[in-house]
MARMIVO-721723 format. One record per residue (C-alpha): residue in one letter; x negated, z negated, y negated. Coordinates in Angstrom, 3 decimals, padded with zeros to 6 digits. Example, Ala and Ser with C-alpha at 12.3 -4.5 7.8 and 13.67 -1.06 7.14 Angstrom:
BEGIN
   aa       east         up      north
    A   -012.300   -007.800    004.500
    S   -013.670   -007.140    001.060
END
This chain:
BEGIN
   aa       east         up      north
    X   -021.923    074.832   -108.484
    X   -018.346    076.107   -108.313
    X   -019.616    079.101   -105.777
    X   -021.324    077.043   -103.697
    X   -018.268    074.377   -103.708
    X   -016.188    077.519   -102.781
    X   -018.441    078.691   -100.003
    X   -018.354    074.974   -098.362
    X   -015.076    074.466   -098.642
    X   -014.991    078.658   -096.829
    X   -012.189    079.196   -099.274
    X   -009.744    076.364   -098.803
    X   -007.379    075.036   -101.193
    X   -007.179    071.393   -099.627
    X   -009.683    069.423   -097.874
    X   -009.641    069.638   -093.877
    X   -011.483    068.074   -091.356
    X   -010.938    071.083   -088.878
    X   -013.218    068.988   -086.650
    X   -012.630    065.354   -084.994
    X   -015.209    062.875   -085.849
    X   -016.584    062.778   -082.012
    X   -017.161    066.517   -082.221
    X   -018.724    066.481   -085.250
    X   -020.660    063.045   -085.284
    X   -020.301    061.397   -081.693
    X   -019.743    057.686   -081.543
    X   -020.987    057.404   -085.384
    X   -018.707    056.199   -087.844
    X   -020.896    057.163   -090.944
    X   -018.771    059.457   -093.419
    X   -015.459    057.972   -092.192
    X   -013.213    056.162   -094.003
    X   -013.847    053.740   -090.815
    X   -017.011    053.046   -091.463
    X   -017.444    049.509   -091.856
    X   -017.979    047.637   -095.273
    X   -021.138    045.273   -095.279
    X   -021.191    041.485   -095.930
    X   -023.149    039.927   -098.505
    X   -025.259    038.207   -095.161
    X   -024.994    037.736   -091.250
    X   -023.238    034.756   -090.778
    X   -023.843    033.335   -087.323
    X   -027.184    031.856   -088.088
    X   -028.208    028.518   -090.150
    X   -026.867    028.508   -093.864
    X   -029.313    026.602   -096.352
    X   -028.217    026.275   -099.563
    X   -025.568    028.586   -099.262
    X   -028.315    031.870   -098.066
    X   -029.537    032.205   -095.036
    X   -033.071    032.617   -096.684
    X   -032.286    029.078   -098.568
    X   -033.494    029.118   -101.984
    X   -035.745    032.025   -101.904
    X   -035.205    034.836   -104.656
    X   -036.209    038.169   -105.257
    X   -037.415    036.815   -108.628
    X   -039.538    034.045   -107.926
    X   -040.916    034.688   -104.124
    X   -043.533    036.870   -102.933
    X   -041.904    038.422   -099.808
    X   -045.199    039.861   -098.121
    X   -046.434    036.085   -097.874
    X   -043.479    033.945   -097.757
    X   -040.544    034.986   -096.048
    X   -038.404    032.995   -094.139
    X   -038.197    032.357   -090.133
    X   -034.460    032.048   -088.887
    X   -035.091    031.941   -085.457
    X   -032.269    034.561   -085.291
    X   -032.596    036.941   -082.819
    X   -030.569    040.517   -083.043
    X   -030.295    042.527   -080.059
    X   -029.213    046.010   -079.804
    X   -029.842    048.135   -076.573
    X   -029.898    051.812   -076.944
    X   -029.783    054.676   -074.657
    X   -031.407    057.972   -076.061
    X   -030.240    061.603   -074.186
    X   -029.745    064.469   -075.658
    X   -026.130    065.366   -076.431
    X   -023.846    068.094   -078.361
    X   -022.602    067.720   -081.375
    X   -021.740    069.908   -084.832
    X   -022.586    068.041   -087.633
    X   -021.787    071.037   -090.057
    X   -019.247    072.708   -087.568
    X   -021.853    074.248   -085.391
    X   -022.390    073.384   -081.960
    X   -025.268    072.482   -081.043
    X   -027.412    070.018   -078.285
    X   -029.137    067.230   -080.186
    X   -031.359    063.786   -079.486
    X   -028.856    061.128   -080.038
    X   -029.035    057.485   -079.968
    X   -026.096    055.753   -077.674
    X   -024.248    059.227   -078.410
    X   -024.690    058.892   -082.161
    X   -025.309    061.064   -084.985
    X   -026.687    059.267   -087.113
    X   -028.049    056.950   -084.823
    X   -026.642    053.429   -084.555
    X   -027.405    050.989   -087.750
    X   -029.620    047.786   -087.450
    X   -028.201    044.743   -089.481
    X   -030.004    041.753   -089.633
    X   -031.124    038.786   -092.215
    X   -034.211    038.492   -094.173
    X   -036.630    036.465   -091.352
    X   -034.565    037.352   -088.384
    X   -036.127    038.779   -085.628
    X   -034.805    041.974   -084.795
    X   -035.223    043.260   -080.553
    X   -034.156    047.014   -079.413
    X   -034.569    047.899   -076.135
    X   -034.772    051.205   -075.580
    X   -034.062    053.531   -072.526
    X   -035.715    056.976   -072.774
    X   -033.108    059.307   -070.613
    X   -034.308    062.916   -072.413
    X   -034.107    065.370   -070.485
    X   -033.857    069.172   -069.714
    X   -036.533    068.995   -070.889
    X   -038.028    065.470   -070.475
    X   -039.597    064.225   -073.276
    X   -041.537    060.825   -073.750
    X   -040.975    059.228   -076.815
    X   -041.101    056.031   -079.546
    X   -039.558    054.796   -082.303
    X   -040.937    053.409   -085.454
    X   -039.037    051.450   -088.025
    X   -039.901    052.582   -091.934
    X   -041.694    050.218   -093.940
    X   -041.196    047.036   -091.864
    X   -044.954    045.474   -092.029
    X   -045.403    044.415   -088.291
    X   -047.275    041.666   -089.390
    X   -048.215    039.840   -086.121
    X   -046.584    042.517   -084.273
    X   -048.825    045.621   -085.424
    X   -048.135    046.357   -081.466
    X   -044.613    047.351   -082.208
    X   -045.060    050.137   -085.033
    X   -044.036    052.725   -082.562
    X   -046.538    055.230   -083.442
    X   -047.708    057.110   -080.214
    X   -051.489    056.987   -080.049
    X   -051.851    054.461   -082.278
    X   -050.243    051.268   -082.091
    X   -048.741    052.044   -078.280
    X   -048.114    054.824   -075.550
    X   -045.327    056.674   -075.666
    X   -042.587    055.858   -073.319
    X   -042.408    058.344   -070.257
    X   -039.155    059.774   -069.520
    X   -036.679    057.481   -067.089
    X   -038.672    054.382   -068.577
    X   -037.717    051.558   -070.817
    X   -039.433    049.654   -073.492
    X   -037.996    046.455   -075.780
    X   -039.730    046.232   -079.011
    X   -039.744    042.710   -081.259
    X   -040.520    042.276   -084.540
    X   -039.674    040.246   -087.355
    X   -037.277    041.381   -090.750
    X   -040.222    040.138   -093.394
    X   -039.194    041.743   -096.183
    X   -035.004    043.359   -096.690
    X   -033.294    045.845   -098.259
    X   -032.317    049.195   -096.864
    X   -034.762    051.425   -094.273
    X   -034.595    053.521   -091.223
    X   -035.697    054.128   -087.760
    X   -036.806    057.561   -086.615
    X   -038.718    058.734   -083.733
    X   -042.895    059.048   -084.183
    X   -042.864    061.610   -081.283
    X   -044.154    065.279   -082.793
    X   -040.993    066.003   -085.058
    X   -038.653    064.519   -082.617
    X   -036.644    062.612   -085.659
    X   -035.877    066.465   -086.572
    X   -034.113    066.928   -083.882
    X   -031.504    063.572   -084.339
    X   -033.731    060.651   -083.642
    X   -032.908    058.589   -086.150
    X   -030.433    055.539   -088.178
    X   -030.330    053.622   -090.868
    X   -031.570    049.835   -090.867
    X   -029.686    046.818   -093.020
    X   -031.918    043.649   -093.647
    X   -029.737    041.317   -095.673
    X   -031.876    039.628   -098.778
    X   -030.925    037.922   -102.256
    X   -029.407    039.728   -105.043
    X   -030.522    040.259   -108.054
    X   -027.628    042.029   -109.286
    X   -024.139    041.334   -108.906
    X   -021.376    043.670   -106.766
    X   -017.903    043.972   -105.147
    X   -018.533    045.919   -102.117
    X   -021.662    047.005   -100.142
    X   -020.267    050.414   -098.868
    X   -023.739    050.643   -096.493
    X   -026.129    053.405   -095.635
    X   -025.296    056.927   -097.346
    X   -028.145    059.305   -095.415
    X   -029.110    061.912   -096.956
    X   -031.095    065.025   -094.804
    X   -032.047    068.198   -094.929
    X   -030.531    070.007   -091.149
    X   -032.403    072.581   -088.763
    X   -029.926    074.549   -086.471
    X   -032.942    075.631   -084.368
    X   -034.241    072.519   -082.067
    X   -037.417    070.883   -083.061
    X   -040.129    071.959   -081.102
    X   -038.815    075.980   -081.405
    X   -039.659    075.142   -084.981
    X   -043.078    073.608   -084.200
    X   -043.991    076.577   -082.294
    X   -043.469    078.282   -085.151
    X   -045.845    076.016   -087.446
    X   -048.422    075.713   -085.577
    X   -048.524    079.502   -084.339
    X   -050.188    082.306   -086.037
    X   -047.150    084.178   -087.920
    X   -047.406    082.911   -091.338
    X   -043.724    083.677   -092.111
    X   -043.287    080.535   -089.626
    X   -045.156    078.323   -091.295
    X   -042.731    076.963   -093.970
    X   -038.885    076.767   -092.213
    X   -035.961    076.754   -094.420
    X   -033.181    074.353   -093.484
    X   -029.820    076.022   -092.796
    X   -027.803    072.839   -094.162
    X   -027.877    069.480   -096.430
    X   -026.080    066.646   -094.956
    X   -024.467    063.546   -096.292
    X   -024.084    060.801   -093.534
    X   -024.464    063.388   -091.284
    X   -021.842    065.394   -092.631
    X   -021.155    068.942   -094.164
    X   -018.967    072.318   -094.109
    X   -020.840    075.525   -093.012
    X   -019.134    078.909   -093.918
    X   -019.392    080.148   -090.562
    X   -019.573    084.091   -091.155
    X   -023.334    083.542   -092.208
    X   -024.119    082.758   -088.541
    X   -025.066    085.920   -086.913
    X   -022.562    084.840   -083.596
    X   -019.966    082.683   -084.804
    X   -018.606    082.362   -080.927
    X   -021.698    081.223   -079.336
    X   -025.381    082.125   -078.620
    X   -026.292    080.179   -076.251
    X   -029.938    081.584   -076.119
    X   -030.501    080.204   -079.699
    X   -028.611    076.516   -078.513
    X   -025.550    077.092   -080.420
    X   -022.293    076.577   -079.193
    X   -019.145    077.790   -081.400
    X   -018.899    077.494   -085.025
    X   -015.715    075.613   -087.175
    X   -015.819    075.851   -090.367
    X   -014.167    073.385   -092.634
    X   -015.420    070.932   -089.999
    X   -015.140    068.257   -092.423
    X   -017.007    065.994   -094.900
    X   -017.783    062.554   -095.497
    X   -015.493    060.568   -097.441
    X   -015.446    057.368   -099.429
    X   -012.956    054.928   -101.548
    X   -013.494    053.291   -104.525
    X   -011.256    050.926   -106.289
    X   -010.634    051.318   -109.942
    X   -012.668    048.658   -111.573
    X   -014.860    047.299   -108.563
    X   -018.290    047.533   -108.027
    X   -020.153    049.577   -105.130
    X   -023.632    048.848   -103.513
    X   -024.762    051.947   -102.108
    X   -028.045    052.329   -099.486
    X   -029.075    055.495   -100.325
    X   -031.737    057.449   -097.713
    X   -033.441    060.240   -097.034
    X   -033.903    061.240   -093.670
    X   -034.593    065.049   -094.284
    X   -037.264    066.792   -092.113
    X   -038.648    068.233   -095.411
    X   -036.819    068.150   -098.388
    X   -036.449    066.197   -101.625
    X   -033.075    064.877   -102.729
    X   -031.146    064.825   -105.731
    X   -028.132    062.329   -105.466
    X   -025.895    062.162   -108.279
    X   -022.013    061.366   -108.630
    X   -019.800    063.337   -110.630
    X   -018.628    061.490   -113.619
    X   -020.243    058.231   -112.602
    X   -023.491    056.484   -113.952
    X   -025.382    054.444   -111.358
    X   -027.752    051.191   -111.823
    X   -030.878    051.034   -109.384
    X   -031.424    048.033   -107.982
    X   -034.161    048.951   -105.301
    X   -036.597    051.448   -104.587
    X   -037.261    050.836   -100.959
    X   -037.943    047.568   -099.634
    X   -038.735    046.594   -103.704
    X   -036.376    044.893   -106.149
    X   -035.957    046.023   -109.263
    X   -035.190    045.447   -112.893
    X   -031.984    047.335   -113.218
    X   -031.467    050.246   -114.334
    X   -028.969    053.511   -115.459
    X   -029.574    056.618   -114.649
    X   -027.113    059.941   -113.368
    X   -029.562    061.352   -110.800
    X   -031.907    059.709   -107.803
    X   -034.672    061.817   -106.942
    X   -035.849    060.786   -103.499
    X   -038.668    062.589   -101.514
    X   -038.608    062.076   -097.189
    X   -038.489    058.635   -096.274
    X   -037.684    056.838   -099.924
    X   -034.718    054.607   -100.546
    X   -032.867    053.666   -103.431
    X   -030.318    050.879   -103.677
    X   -027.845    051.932   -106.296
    X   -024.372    049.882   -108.112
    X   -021.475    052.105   -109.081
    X   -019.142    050.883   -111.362
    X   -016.031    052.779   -110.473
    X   -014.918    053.735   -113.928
    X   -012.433    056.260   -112.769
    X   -008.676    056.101   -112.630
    X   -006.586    054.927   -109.712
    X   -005.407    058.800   -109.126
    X   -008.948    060.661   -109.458
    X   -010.956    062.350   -106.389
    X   -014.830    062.850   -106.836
    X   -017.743    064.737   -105.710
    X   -020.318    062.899   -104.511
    X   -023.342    065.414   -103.986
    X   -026.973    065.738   -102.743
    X   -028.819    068.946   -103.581
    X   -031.902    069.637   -102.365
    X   -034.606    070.812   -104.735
    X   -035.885    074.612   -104.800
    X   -039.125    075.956   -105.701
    X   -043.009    076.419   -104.499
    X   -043.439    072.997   -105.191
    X   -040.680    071.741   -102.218
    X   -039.528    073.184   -098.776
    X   -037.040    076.251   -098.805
    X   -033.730    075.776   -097.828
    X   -030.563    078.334   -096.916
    X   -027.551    075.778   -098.176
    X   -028.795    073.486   -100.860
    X   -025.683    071.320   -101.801
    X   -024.156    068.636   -099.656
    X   -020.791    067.284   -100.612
    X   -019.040    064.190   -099.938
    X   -015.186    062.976   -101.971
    X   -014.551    059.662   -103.680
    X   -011.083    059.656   -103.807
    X   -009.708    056.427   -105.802
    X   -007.243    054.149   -104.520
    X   -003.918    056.238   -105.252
    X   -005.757    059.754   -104.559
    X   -004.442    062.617   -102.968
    X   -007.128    062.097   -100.620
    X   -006.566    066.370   -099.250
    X   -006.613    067.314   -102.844
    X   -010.176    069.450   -103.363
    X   -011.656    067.470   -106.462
    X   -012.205    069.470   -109.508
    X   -015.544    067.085   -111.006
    X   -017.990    068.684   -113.245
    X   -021.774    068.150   -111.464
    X   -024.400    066.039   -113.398
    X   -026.337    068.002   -115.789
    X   -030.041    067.556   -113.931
    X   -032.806    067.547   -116.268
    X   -035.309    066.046   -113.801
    X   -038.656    066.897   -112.825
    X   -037.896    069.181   -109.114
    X   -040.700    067.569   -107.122
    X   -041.548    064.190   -108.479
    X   -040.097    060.037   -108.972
    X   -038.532    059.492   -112.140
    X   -041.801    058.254   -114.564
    X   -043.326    054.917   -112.858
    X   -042.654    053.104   -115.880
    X   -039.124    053.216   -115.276
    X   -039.622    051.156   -112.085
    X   -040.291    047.228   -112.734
    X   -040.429    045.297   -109.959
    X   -038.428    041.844   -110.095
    X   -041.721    039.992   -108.228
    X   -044.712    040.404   -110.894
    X   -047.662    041.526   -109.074
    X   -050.719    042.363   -111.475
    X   -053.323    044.928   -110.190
    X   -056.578    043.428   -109.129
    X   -060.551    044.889   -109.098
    X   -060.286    046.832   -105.970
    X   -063.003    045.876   -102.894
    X   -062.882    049.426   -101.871
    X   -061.880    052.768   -102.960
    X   -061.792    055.561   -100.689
    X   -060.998    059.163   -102.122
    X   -059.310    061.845   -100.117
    X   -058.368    065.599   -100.549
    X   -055.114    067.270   -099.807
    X   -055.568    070.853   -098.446
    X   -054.428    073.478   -095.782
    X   -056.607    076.238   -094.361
    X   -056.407    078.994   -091.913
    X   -058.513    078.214   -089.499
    X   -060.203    081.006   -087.065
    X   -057.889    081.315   -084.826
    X   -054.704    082.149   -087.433
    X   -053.336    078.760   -087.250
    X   -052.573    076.934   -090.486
    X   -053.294    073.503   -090.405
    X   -052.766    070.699   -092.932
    X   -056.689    068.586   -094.281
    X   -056.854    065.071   -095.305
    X   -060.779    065.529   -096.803
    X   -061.277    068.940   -094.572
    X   -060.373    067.161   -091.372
    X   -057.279    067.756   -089.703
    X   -055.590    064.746   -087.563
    X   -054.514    065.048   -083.208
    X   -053.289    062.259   -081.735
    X   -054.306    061.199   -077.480
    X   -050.794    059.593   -076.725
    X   -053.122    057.531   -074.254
    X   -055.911    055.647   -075.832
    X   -053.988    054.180   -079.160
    X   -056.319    053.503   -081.345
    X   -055.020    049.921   -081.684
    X   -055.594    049.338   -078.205
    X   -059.017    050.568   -078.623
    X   -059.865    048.871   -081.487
    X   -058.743    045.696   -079.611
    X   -062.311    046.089   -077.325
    X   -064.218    046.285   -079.981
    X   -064.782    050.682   -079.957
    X   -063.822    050.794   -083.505
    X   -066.003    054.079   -084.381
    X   -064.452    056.819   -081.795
    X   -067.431    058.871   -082.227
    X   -066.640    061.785   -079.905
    X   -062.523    061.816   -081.947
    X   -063.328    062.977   -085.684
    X   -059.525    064.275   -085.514
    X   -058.336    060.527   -085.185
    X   -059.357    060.380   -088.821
    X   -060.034    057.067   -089.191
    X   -061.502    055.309   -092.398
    X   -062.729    052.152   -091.300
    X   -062.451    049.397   -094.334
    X   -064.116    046.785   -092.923
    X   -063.623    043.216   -093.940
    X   -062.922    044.416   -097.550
    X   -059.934    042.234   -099.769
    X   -058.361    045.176   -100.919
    X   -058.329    048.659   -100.955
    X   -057.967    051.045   -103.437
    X   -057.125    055.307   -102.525
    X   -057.528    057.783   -104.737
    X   -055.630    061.585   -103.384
    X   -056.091    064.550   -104.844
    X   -053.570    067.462   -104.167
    X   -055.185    070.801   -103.662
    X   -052.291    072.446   -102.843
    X   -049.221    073.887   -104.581
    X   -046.342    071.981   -102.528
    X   -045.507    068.187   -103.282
    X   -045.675    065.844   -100.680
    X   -044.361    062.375   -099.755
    X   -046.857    060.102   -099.136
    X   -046.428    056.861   -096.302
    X   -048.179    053.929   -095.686
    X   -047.616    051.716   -092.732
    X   -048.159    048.416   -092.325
    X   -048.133    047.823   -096.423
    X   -046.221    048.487   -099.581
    X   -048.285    050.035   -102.018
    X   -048.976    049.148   -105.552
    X   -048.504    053.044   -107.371
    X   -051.250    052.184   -110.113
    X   -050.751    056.062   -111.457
    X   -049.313    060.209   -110.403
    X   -049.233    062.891   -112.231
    X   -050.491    066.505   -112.029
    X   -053.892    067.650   -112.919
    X   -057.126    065.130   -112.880
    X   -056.490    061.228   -113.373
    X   -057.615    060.181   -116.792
    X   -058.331    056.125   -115.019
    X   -055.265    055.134   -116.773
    X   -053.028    052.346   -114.887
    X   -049.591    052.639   -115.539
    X   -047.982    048.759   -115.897
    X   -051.089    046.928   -114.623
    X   -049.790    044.108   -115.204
    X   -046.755    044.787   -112.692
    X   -046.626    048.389   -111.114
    X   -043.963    050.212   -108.885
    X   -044.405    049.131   -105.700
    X   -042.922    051.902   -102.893
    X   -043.999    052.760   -099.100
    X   -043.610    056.087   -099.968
    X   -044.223    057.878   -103.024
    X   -044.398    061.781   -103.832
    X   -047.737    063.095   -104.629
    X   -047.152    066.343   -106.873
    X   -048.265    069.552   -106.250
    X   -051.927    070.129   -107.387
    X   -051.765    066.704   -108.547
    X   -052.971    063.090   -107.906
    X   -051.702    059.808   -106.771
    X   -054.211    056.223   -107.490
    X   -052.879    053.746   -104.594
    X   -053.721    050.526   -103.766
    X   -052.766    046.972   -101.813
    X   -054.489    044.012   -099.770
    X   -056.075    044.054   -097.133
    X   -054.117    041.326   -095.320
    X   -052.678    043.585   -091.928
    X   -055.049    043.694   -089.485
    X   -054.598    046.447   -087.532
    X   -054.792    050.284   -087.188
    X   -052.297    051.822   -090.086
    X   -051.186    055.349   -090.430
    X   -051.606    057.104   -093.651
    X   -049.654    060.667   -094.092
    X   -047.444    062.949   -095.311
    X   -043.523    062.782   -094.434
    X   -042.648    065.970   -094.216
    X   -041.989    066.735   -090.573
    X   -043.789    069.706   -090.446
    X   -046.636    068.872   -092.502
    X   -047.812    065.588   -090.329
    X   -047.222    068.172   -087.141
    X   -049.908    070.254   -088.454
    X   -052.453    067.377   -088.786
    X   -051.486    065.580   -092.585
    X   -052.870    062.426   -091.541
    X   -055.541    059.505   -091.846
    X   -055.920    056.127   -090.419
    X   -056.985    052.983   -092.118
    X   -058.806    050.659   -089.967
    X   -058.467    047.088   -091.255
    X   -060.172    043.803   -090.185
    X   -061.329    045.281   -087.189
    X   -063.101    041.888   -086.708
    X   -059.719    040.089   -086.459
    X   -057.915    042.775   -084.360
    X   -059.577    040.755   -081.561
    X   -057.563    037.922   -082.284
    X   -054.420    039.910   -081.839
    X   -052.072    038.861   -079.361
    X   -051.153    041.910   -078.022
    X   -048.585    041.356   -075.160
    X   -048.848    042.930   -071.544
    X   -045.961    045.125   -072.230
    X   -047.873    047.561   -074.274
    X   -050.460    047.735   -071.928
    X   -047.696    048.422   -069.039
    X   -046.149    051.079   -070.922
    X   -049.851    052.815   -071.331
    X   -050.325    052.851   -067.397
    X   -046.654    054.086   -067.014
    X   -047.506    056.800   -069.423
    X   -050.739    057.632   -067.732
    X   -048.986    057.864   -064.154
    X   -046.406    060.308   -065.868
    X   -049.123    062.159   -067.606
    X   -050.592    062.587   -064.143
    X   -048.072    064.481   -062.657
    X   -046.816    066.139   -065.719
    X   -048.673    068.436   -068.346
    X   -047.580    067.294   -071.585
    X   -047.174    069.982   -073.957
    X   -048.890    068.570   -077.153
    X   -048.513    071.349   -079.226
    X   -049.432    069.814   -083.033
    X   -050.837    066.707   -083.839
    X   -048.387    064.241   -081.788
    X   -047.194    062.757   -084.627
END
């Protein structure tokens, strides 16, 4: 750890920000001491009981039937272009949101309804695109998942859509773009949906984003994972990134000046690091993220013990523990007692893990400093790391987890088993099976929209990889990993019950039927399996794949068509349908180049 402090900090004997926050982050305030704090809720709504959610708990109310309707709208209007920035000290053009990197962060209340209308201004090149918003259930607004080619079109370049949907369940989430690996490239922030606490705090210091960072743009990595040259196929990452923050020793970049044919501008290092204050004897809430590309995170803080609260949008029994493993796309609410004295400076780090069962990586370790109160806040902390004795590539043991809301496991109606595998296919191009079938997206027949009239079977698509389930109460998957790499699983439109993971075969053991974990996304191990399961109460056409960028770009994917019979009855507004013939009048003119699976 001490070399690889060394090399981030390219030598220095005090910390520097050698960069200003616009050049390094844009309009963002993430990482900066500016960043605001978060209140306990919005205020400027109705107030029952004290809560703008009234009496409901996380203890005694089941939030996927009964959460509450404020009547609150939240409006945020966003502009995305691309832009330059150096998160890490290296130039480089990005996607940013209103000039943001991160991207701008959503607050609202549990039940408010929260409206972003977005203005697609991409260009050189144009690019359509969408935006989904992690683990929100879209219930009575499937329409607004933002998954091109499924639930809508994408949005052609020049061209606005607003999207509306209600906050039914809270805690912390993101937004990212569902266009190819478009999120890669910057498209993405953190989202706030204020709930009841379970567990008590001083300060809610907000999102802390953790990602894995790709100096090469997006699709020049696509091209390279969906070619033929098998040394493409699995990218390393050339940084790790706390709030979209980190040094980069510059003299391992072949052209520190500028190479404009590879996108780069100049390189600083020492361009500066996120930063955070504690108060001796308070209490923190952090919103911890990951919004890597690829990689799996291991968050830990140097001399500090942290209580988990939250494992996406699930309340938990508390508990201790020194590191958070998150895979792509997991959360983890965390409490930090600040046990340190008013004089101490901390590391806070993120390391990514290593190994055949992850995605490779050139700098592993991200740093951030808690400096206390009376810190010499340039002073280069001297904190010993966590010792990390967890698994590389998996969640801490599901039995750990114990959701506040008791939820027993019921007789599935259906259980559906799928395969996990990659092949080289004739041509030289690897490409990623969900039961030997590998997924493509047509950006302009969602399968939503389709499923809407009544063609529910898409018999000339067997790439849209749909698994129809009918009228059935509840559904049950069983995946088995064929493959040597871990992956982390997603399910829209539902959090899923994780009944049991592990490597090797399943044994039928349940772990905690009475009450198990409960995530949206949940890593399956390498050449292992994963026993899912939830109701069947969504109607709608739900995405089903791997989170790794680079993995759903090569076709990780299935669909789970539910209640087609009451997807009729979905009021699907004219909007979406505009935005399809928009699409298909841009498409007309303009050869899209759909290079992996869309998605």
């Amino acid at each position: 750890m001490v070399s690889s402090i060394t090399q981030l900090l390219h030598n220095a004997t005090v910390l520097v920000n050698a960069l200003s926050q616009a050049k390094t982050n844009g309009a963002s305030l993430l990482g900066t001491r500016q960043a605001p704090k978060l209140p306990p809720f919005l205020t400027n709504n109705p107030i029952i009981n004290g809560f703008p959610w009234g009496s409901l708990s996380a203890s005694n109310t089941n939030p996927y039937t009964s959460s509450p309707n404020t009547g609150v709208v939240r409006s945020y209007d966003w502009t995305i272009a691309r832009g330059t920035v150096a998160p890490d000290g290296l130039e480089r053009s990005m996607l940013l949101v209103n000039g943001q990197y991160p991207g701008p962060t959503i607050e609202a209340n549990w039940g408010d309804t929260i409206q972003v209308t977005v203005h697609n201004q991409i260009a050189d090149p144009a690019e359509g695109t969408t935006m989904h918003w992690h683990g929100l259930l879209q219930q009575y607004s499937q329409w607004e998942d933002g998954v091109p080619g499924i639930s809508q079109c994408p949005l052609p370049p020049g061209s606005s859509f607003t999207y509306s949907f209600k906050a039914t369940l809270y805690g912390t989430t993101w937004y990212h773009s569902h266009y190819s690996s478009q999120y890669a490239g910057g498209l993405w922030g953190p989202i706030v949906v204020h709930g009841p606490n379970s567990v008590q705090y001083d300060v809610d210091l907000g999102p802390v984003t953790l990602n894995d960072y790709y100096h090469s743009d997006y699709f020049s990595i696509v091209t390279g994972i969906t070619g033929t040259d098998g040394t493409r196929f699995r990218p390393a990452s050339d940084n790790n990134l706390i709030n979209g923050k980190n040094n980069l020793d510059c003299s391992t970049i072949a052209n520190v000046t500028a190479d404009p044919a590879a996108g780069w501008g100049t390189c600083t290092s020492n361009a500066g690091l996120s930063t955070f204050q504690f108060t001796s004897g308070k209490r923190y809430r952090l919103r911890l993220i990951n919004t890597s590309a690829a990689g799996i995170q291991k968050f830990s803080i140097d001399n500090h013990t942290m209580t988990i609260i939250a494992n996406d949008f699930t309340p938990l029994q508390p508990y201790d523990t020194d590191i958070v493993t998150l895979g792509v796309g997991q959360r983890t609410d965390v409490v930090v007692r600040a046990t340190g004295q008013p004089s101490d400076s901390y590391w806070m780090r993120s390391t990514l893990s290593s190994g055949e069962c992850t995605e490779p990586g050139t700098q592993l370790s991200a740093l951030a400093t808690i400096h206390y109160q009376s810190a010499n806040v340039s002073a280069v902390p001297s904190s010993i790391a966590q010792a990390d004795d967890t698994s590389p590539c998996a969640n801490e043991p599901l039995g750990s987890a114990i959701p506040l809301y008791s939820m027993a496991v019921t007789t599935p109606a259906t259980t559906i088993d799928i395969d996990v595998n990659f092949v080289i296919n004739s041509t030289g191009h690897l490409t990623w099976t969900m039961n030997n079938s590998t997924f493509r997206v047509d950006y302009n027949s969602p399968l939503l929209l389709l499923a809407k009239t009544g063609n529910d079977s898409y018999p000339y698509s067997p790439q849209y990889n749909v698994y129809n389930t009918n009228s059935s109460s509840s559904i049950r998957v069983r995946v088995k990993n064929l493959t040597p790499t871990s992956h982390p699983m997603h399910l829209h439109g539902h959090t899923m019950q994780i009944l049991a993971e592990g490597t090797g075969d399943w044994d039928g053991t349940i772990t905690s039927p009475s009450n198990p974990n409960r995530r949206d996304v949940q890593l399956l191990q390498a050449n292992g399996y994963l026993i899912l399961q939830w109701s069947s109460d969504n109607p709608g056409v739900w995405p089903f794949h791997c989170h790794i960028a680079w993995h759903v770009s090569g076709g990780l994917h299935v669909n789970f068509l539910e209640r087609p019979a009451d997807i009729d009855h979905l009021a699907i507004p004219s909007t979406t349908y505009q935005l399809c013939r928009d699409w298909a009048a841009y498409t007309g003119t303009t050869v899209v180049d759909q290079i992996d699976s869309g998605l």
